[in-house]
DSSP file (Angstrom, degrees, kcal/mol; ACC not computed):
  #  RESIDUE AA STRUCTURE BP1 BP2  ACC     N-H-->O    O-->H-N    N-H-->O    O-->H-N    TCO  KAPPA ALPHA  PHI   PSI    X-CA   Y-CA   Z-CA
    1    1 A X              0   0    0      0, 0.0     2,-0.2     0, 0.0     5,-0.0   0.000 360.0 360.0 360.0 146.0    1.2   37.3  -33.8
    2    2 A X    >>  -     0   0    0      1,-0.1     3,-2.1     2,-0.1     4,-0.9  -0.596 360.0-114.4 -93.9 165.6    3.6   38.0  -31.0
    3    3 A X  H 3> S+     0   0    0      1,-0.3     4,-1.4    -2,-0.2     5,-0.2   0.740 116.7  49.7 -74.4 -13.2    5.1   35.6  -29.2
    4    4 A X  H 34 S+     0   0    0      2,-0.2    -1,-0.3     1,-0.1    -2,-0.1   0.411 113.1  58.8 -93.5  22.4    3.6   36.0  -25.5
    5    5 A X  H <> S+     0   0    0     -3,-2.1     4,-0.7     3,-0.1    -2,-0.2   0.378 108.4  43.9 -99.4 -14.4    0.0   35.9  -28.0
    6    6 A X  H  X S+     0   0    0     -4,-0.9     4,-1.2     2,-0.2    -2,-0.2   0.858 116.0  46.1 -99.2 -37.9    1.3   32.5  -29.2
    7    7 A X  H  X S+     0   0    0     -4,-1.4     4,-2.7     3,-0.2    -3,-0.1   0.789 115.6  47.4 -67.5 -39.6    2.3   31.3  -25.3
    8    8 A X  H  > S+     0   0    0     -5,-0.2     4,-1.7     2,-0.2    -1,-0.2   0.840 111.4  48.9 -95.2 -10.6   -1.0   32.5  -23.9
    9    9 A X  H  X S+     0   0    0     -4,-0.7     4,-2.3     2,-0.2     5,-0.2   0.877 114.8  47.3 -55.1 -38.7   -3.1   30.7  -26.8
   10   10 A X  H  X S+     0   0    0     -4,-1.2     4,-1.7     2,-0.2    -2,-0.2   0.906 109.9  53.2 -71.2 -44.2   -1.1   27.5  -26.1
   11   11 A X  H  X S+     0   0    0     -4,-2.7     4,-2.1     2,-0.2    -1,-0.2   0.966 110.0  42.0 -50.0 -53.3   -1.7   27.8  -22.5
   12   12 A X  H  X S+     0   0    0     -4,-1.7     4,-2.3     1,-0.2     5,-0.3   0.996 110.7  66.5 -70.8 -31.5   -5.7   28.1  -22.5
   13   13 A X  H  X S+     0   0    0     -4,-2.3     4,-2.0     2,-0.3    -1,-0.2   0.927 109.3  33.0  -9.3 -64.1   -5.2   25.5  -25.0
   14   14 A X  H >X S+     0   0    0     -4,-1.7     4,-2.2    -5,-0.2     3,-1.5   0.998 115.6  50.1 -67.5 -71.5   -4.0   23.5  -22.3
   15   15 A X  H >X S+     0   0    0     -4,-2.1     3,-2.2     1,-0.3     4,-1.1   0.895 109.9  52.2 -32.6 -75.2   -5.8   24.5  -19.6
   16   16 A X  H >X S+     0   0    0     -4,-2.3     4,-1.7     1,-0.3     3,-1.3   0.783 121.8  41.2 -55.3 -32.9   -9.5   24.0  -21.8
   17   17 A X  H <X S+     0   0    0     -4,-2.0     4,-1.9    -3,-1.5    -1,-0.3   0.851 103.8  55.4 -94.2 -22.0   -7.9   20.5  -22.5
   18   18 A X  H <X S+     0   0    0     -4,-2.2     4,-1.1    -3,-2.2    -1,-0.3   0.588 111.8  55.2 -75.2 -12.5   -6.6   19.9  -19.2
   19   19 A X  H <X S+     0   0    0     -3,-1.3     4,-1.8    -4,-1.1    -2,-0.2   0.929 104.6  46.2 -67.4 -54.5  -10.8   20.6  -18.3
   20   20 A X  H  < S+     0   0    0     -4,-1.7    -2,-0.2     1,-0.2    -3,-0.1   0.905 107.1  60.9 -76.6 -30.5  -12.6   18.3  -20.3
   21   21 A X  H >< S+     0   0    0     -4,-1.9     6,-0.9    -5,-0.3     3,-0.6   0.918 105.6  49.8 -45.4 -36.5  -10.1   15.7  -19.2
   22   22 A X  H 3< S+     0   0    0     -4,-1.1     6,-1.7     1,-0.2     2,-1.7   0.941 106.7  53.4 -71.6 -27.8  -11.3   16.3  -15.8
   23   23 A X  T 3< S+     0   0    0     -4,-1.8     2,-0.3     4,-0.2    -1,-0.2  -0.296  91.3  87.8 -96.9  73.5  -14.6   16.0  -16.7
   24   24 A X  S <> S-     0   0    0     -2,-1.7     4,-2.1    -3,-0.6     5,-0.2  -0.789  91.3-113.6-135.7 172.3  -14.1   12.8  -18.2
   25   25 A X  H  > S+     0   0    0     -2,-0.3     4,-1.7     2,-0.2    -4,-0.0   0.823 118.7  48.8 -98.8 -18.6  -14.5    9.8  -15.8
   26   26 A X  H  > S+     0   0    0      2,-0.2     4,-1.4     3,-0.1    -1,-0.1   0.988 109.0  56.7 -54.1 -60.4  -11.0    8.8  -16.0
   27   27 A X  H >> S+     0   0    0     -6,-0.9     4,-2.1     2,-0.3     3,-1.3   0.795 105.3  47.6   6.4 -97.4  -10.2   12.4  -15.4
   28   28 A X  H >X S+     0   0    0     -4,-2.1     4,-1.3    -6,-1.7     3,-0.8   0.876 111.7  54.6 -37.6 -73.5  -12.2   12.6  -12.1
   29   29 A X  H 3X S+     0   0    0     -4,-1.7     4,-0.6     1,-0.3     3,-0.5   0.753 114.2  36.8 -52.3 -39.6  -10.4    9.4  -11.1
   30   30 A X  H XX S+     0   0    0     -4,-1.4     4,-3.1    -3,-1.3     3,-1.6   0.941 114.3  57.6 -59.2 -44.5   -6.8   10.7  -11.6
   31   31 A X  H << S+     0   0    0     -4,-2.1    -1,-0.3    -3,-0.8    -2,-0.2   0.711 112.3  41.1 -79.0  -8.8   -7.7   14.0  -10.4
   32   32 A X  H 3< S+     0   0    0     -4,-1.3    -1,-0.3    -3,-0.5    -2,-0.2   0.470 108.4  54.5-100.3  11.2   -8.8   12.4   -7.1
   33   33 A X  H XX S+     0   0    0     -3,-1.6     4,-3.1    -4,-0.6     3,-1.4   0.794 107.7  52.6 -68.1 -56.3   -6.2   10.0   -6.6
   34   34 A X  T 3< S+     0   0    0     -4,-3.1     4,-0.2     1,-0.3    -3,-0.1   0.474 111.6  51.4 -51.8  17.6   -3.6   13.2   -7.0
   35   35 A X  T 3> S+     0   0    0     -5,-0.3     4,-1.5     3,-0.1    -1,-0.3   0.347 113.7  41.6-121.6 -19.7   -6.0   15.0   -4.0
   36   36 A X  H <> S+     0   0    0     -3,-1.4     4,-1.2     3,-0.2    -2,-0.2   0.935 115.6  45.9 -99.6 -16.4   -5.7   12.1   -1.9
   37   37 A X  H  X S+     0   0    0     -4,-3.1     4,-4.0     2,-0.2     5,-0.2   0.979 124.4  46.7 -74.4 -51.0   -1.3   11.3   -2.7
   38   38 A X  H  > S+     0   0    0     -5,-0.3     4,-1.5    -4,-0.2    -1,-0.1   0.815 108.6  47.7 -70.2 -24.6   -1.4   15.3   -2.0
   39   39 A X  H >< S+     0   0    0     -4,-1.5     3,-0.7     1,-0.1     5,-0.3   0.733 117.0  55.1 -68.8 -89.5   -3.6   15.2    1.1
   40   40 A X  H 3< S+     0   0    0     -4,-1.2     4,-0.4     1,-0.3    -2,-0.2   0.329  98.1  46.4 120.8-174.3   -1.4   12.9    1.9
   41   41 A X  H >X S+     0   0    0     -4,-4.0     3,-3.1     2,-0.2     4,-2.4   0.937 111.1  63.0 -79.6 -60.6    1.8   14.0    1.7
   42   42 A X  H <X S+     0   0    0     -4,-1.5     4,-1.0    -3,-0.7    -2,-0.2   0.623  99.4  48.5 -27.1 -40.3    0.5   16.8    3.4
   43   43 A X  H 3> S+     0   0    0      2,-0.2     4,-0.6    -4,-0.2    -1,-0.2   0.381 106.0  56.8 -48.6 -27.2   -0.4   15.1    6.2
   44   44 A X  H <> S+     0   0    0     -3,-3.1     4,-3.1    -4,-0.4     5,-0.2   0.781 103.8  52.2 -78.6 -29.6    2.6   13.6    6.4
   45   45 A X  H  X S+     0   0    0     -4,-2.4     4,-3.1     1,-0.2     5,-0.2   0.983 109.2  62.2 -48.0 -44.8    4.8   17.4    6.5
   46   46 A X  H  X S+     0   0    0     -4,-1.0     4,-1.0    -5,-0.4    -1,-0.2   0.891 105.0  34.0 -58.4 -45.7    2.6   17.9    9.1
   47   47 A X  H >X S+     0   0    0     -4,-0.6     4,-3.4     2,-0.2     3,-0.7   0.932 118.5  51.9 -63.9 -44.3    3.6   15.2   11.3
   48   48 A X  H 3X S+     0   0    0     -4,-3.1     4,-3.0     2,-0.3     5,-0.3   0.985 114.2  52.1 -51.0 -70.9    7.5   15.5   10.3
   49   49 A X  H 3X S+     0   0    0     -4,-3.1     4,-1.2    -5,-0.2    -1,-0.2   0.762 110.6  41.6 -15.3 -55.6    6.8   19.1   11.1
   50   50 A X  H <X S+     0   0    0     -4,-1.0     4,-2.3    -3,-0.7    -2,-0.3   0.903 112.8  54.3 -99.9 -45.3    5.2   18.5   14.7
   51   51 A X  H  X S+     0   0    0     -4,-3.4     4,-0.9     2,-0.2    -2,-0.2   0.721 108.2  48.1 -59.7 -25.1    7.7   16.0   15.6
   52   52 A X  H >X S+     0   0    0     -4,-3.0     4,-1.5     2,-0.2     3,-0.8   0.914 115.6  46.7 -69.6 -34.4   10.9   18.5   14.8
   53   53 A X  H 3X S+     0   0    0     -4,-1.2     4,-1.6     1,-0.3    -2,-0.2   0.804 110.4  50.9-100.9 -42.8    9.2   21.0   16.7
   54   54 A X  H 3<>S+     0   0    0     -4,-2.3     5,-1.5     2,-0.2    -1,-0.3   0.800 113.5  48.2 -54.4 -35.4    8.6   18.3   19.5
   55   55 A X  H X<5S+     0   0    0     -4,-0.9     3,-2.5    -3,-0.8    -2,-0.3   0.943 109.9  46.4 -97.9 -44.8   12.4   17.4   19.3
   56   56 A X  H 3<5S+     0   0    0     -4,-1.5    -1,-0.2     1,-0.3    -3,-0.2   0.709 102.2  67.4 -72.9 -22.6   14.2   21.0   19.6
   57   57 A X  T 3<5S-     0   0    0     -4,-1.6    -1,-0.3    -5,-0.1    -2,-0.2   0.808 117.5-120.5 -48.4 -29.3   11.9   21.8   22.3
   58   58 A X  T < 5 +     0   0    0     -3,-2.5    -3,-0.2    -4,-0.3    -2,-0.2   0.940  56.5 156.5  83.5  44.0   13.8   19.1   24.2
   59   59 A X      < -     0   0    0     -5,-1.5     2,-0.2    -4,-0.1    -5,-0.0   0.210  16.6-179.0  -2.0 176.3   10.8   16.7   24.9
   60   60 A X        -     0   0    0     -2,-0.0     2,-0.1    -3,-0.0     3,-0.1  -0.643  37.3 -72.3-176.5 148.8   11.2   13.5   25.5
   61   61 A X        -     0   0    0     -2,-0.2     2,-0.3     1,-0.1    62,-0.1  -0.387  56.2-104.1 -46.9 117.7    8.7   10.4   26.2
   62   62 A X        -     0   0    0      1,-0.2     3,-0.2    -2,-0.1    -1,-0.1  -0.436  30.4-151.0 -79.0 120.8    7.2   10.5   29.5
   63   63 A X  S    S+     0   0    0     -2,-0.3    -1,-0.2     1,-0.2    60,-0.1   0.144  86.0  62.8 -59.0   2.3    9.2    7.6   31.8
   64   64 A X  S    S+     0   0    0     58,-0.1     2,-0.5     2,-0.1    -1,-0.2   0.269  74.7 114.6 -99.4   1.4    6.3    6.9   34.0
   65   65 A X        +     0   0    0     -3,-0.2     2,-0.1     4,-0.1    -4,-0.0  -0.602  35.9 169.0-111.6 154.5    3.7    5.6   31.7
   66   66 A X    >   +     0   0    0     -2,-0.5     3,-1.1     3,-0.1     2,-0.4  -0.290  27.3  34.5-127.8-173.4    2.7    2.6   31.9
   67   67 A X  T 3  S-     0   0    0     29,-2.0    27,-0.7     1,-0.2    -2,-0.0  -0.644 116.6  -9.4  98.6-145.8   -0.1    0.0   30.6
   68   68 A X  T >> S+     0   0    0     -2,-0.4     4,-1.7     3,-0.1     3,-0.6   0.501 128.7  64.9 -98.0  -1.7   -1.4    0.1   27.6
   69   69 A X  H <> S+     0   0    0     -3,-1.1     4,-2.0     1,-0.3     2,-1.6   0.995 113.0  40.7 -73.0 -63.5    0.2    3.5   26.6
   70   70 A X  H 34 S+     0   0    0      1,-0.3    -1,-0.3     2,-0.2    -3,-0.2  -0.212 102.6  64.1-104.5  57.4    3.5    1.7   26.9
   71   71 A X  H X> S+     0   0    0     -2,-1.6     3,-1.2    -3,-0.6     4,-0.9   0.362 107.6  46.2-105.4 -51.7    2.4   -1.4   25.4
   72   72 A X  H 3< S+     0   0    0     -4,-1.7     4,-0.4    -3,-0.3    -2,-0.2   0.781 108.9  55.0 -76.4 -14.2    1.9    0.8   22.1
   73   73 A X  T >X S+     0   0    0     -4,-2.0     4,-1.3     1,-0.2     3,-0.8   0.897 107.5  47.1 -84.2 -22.6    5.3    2.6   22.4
   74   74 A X  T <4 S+     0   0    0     -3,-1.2    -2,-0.2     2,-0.2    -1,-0.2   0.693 117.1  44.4-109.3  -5.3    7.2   -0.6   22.5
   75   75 A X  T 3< S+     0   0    0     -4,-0.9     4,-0.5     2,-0.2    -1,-0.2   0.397 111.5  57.5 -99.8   5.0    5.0   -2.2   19.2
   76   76 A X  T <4 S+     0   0    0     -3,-0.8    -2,-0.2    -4,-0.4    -1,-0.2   0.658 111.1  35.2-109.8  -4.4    5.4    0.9   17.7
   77   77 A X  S  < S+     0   0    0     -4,-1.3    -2,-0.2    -5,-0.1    -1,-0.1   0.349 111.3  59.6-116.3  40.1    8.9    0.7   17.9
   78   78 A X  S >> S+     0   0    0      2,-0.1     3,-5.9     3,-0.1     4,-1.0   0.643  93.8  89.5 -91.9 -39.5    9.3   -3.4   17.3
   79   79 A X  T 34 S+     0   0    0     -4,-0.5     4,-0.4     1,-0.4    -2,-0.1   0.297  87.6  31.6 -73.3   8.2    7.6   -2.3   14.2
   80   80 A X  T 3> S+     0   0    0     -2,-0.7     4,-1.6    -4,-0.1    -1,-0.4   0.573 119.3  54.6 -92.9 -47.1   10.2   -1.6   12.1
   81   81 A X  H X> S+     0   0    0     -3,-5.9     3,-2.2     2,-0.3     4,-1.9   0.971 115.4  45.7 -82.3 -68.3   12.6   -4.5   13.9
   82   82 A X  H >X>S+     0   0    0     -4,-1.0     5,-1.7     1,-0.3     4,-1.1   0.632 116.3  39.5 -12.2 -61.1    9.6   -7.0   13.0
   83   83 A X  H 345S+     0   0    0     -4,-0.4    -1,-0.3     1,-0.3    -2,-0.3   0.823 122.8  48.5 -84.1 -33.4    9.0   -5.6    9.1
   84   84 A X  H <<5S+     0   0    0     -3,-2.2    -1,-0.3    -4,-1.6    -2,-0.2   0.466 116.3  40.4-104.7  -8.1   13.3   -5.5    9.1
   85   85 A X  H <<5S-     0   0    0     -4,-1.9    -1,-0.2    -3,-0.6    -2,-0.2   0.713 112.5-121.5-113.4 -19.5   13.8   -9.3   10.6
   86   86 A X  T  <5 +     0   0    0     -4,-1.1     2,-0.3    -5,-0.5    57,-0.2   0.827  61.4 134.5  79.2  45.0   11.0  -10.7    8.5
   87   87 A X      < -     0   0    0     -5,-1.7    -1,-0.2     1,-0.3    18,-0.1  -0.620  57.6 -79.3 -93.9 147.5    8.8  -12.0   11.1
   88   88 A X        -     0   0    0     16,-0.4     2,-0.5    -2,-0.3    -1,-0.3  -0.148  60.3 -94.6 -38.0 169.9    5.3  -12.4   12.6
   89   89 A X        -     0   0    0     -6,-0.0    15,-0.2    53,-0.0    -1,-0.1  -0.867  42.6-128.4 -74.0 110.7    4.1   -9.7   14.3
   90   90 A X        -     0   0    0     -2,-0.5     2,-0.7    13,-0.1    13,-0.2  -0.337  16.0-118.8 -86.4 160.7    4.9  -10.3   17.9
   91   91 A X  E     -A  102   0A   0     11,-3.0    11,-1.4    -2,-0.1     2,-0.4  -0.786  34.5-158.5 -92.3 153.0    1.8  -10.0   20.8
   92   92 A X  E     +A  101   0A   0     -2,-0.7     2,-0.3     9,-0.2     9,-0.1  -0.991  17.2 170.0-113.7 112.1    2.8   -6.9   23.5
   93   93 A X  E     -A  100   0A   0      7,-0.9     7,-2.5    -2,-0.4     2,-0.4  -0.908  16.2-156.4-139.8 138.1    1.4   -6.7   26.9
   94   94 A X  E     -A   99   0A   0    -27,-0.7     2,-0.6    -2,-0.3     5,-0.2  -0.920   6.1-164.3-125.8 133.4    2.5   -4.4   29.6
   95   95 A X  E >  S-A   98   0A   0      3,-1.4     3,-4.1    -2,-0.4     2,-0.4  -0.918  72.2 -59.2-109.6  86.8    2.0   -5.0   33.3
   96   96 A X  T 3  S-     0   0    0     -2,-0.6   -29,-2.0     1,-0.2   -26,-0.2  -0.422 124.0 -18.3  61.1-120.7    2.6   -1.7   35.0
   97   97 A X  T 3  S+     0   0    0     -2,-0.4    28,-1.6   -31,-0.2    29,-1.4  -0.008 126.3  90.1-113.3  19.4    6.6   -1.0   33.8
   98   98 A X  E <   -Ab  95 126A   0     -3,-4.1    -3,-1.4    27,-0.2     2,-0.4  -0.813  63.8-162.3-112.1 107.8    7.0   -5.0   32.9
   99   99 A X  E     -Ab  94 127A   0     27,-1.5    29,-1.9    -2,-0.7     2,-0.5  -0.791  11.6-144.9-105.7 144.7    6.1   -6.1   29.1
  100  100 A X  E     -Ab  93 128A   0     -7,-2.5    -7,-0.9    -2,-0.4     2,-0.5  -0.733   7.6-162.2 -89.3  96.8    5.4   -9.2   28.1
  101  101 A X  E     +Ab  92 129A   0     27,-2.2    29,-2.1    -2,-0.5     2,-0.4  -0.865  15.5 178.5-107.3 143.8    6.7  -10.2   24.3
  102  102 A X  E     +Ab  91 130A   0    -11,-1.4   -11,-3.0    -2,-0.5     2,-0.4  -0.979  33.1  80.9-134.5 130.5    4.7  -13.6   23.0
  103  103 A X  E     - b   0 131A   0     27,-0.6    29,-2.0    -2,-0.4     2,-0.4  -0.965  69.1 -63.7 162.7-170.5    5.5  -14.8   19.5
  104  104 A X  E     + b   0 132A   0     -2,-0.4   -16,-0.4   -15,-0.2     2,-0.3  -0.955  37.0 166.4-129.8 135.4    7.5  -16.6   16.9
  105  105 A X  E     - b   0 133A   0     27,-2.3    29,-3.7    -2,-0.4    -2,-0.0  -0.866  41.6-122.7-125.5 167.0   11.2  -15.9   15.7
  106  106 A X  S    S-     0   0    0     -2,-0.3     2,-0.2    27,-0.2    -1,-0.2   0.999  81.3 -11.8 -79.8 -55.5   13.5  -17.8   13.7
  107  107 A X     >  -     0   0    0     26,-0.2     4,-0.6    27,-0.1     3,-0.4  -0.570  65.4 -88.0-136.8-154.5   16.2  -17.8   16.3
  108  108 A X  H  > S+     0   0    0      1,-0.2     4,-1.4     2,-0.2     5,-0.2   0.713 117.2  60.3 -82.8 -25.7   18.1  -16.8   19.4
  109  109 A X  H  > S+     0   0    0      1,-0.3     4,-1.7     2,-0.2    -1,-0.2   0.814 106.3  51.6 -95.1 -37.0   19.9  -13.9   17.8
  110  110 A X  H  > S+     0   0    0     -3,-0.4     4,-2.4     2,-0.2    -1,-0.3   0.738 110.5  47.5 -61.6 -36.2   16.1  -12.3   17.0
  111  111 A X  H  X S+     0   0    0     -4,-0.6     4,-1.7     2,-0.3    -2,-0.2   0.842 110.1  48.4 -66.2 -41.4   15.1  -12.6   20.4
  112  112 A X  H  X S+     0   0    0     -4,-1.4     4,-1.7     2,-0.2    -2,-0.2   0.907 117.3  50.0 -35.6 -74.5   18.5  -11.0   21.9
  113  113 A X  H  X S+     0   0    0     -4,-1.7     4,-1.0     2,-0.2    -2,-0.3   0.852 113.3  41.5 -52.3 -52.1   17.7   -8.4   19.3
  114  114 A X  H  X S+     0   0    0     -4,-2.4     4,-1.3     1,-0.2    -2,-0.2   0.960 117.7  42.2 -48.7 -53.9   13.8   -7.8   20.3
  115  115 A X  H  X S+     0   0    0     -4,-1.7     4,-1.8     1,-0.2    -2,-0.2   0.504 109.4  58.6-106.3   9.0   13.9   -7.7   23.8
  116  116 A X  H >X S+     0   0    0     -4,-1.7     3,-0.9    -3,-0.2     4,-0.6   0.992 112.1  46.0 -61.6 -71.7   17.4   -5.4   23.7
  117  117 A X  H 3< S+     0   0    0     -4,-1.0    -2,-0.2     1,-0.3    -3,-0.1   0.550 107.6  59.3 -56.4 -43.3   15.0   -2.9   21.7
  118  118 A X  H >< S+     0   0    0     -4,-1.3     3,-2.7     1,-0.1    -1,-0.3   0.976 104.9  47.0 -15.7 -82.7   12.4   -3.5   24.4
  119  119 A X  H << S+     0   0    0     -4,-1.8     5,-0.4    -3,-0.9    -2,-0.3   0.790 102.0  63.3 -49.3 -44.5   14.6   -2.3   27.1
  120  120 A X  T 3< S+     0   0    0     -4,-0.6    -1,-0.3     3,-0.1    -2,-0.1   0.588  82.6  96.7-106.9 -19.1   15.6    0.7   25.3
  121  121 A X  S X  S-     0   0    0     -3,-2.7     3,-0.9     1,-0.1     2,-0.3  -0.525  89.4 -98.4 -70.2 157.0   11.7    2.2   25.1
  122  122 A X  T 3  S+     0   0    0      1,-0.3     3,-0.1   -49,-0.1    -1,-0.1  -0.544 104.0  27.7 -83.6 143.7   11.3    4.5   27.6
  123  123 A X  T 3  S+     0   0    0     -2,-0.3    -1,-0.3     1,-0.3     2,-0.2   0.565  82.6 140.0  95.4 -11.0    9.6    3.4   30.6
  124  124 A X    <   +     0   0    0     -3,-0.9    -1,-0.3    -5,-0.4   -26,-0.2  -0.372  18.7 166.1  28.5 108.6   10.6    0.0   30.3
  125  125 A X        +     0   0    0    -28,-1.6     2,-0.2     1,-0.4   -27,-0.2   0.720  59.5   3.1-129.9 -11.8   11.4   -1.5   33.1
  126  126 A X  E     -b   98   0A   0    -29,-1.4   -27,-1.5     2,-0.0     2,-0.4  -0.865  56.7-147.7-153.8 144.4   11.6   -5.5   32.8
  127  127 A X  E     -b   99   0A   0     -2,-0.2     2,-0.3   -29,-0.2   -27,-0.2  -0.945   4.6-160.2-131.7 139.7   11.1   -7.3   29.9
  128  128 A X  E     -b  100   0A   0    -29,-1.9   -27,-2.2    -2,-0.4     2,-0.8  -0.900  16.5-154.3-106.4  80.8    9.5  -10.9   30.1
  129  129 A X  E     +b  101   0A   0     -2,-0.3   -27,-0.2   -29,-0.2   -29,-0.1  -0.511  28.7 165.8 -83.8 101.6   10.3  -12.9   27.0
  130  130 A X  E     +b  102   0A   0    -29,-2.1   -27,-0.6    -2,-0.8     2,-0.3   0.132  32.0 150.2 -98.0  24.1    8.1  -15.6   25.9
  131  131 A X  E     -b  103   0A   0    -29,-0.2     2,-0.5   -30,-0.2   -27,-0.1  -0.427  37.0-138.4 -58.8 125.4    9.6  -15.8   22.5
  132  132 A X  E     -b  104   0A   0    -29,-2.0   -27,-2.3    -2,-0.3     2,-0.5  -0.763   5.4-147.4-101.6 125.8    9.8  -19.0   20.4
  133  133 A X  E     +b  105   0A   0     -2,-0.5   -27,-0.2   -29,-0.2   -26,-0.2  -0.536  68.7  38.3 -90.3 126.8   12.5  -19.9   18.5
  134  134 A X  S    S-     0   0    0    -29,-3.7     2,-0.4    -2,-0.5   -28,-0.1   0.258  76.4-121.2 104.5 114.8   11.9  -21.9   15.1
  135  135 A X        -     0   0    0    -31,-0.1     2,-0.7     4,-0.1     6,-0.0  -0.831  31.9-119.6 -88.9 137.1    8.8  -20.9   12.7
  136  136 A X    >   -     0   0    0     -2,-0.4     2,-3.6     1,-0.1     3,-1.4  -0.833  27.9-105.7 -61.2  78.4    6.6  -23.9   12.3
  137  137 A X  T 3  S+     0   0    0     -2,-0.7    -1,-0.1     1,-0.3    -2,-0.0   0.253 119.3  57.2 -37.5  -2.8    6.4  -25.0    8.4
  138  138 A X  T 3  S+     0   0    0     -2,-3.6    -1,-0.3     2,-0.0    -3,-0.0   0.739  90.0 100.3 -92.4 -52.5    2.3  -23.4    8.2
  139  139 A X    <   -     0   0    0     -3,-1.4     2,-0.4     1,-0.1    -4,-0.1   0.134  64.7-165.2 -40.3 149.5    3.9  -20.4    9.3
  140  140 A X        -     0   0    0      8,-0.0    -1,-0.1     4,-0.0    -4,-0.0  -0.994  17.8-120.7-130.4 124.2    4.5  -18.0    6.6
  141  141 A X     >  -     0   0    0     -2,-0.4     4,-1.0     1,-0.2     3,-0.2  -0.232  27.6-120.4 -53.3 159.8    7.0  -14.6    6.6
  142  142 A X  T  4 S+     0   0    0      2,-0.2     4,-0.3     1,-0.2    -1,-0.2   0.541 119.7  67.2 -75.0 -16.3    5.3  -11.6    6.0
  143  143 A X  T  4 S+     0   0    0    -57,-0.2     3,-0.3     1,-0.1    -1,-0.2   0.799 101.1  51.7 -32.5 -47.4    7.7  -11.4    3.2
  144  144 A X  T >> S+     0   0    0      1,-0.2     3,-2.9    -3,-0.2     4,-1.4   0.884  85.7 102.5 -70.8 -33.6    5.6  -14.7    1.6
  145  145 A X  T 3< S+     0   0    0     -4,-1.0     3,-0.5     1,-0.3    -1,-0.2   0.643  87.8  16.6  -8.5 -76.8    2.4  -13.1    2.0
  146  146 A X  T 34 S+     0   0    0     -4,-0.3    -1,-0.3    -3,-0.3    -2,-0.1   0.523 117.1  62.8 -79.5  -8.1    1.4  -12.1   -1.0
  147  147 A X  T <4 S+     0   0    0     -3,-2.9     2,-0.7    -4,-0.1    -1,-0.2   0.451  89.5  98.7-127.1 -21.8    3.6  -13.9   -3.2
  148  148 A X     <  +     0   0    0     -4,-1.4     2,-0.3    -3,-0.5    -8,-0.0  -0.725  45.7 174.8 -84.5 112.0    1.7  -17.6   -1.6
  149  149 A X        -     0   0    0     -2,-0.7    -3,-0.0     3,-0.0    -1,-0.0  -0.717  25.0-132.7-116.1  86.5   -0.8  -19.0   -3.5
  150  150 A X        -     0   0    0     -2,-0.3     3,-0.1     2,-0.0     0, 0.0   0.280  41.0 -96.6 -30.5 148.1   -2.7  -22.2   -2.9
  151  151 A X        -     0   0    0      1,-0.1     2,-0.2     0, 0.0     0, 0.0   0.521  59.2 -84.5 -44.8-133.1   -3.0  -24.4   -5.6
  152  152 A X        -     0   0    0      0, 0.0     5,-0.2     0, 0.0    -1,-0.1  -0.847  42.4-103.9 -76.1 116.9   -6.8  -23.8   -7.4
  153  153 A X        -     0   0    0     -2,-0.2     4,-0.4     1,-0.1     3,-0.3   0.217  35.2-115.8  -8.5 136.4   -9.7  -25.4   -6.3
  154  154 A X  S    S+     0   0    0      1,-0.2    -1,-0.1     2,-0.1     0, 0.0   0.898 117.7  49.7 -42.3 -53.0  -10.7  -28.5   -8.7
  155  155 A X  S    S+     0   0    0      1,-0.2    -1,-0.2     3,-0.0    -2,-0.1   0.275  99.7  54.6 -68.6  -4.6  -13.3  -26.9   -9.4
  156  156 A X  S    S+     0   0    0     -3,-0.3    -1,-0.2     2,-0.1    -2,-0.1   0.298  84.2 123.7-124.8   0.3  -12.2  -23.4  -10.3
  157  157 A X        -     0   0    0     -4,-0.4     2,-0.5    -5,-0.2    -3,-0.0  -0.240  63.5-127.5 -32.5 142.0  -10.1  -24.9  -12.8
  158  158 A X              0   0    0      1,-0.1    -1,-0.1     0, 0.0    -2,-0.1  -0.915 360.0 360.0-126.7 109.5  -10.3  -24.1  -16.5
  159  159 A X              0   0    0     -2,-0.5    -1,-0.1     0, 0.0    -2,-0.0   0.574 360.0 360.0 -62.0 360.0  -10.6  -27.0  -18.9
């Protein structure tokens, strides 16, 4: 036998095995997690894509709007500071070109630090800080989340 008769047995080899696997019911589950990481990631290119294309055009973020359109630009760019200070989620409301920040942060230096980051969205035009300094002991970081677990129930105890 020659040797690309020996490559192409071992490949449908593969392939037939690489068949029944899918039609196995683990199979189907792998092969549709890998369709949904690859949708996706696709979906993300796409965006990365439409946002370079947005930025070499020379675009920029329309400076008159106001509302609730630039209520959601300024929480979507706290959302990063939030996840990056460890904090609550702060509430956003915008009054024309004045937004409104309501929440809790651990100190002054986070608040200085939010409502700088405020000003800096476009469209902005006064920011109204109702920010509270000092989390309460029931508060919990978004760090703790997951990691907090209440004691068990008497009852769900295991003798």
């Amino acid at each position: 036998m020659t040797r690309n008769r020996v490559i192409g047995l071992v490949a449908a080899g593969v392939l037939a095995a690489g068949v029944m696997l899918l039609e196995t019911v683990a199979g189907r589950r792998v092969s549709r997690r890998l369709a949904r990481a690859v949708t996706r990631w696709a979906r993300y290119q796409s965006g990365q894509l439409e946002g370079f294309r947005y930025h070499l055009a020379g675009r920029h973020p329309d400076p008159t709007a106001e509302g609730p359109l630039l209520a959601d630009r300024v929480r979507s760019s706290l959302g990063p500071l939030e996840h990056r200070l460890d904090i609550p989620h702060l509430h956003v409301m915008a009054e024309g070109h004045d937004v409104l920040l309501h929440g809790d942060v651990a100190s002054e230096d986070q608040v200085g630090t939010l409502v700088e980051a405020t000003r800096r969205v476009p469209g902005v035009a006064e920011v109204r800080s109702h920010l509270h300094v000092g989390l309460l002991p029931g508060d919990t970081r978004p760090s703790a989340g997951h990691d907090h677990h209440d004691a068990p129930l008497p009852a769900r105890r295991t003798p």
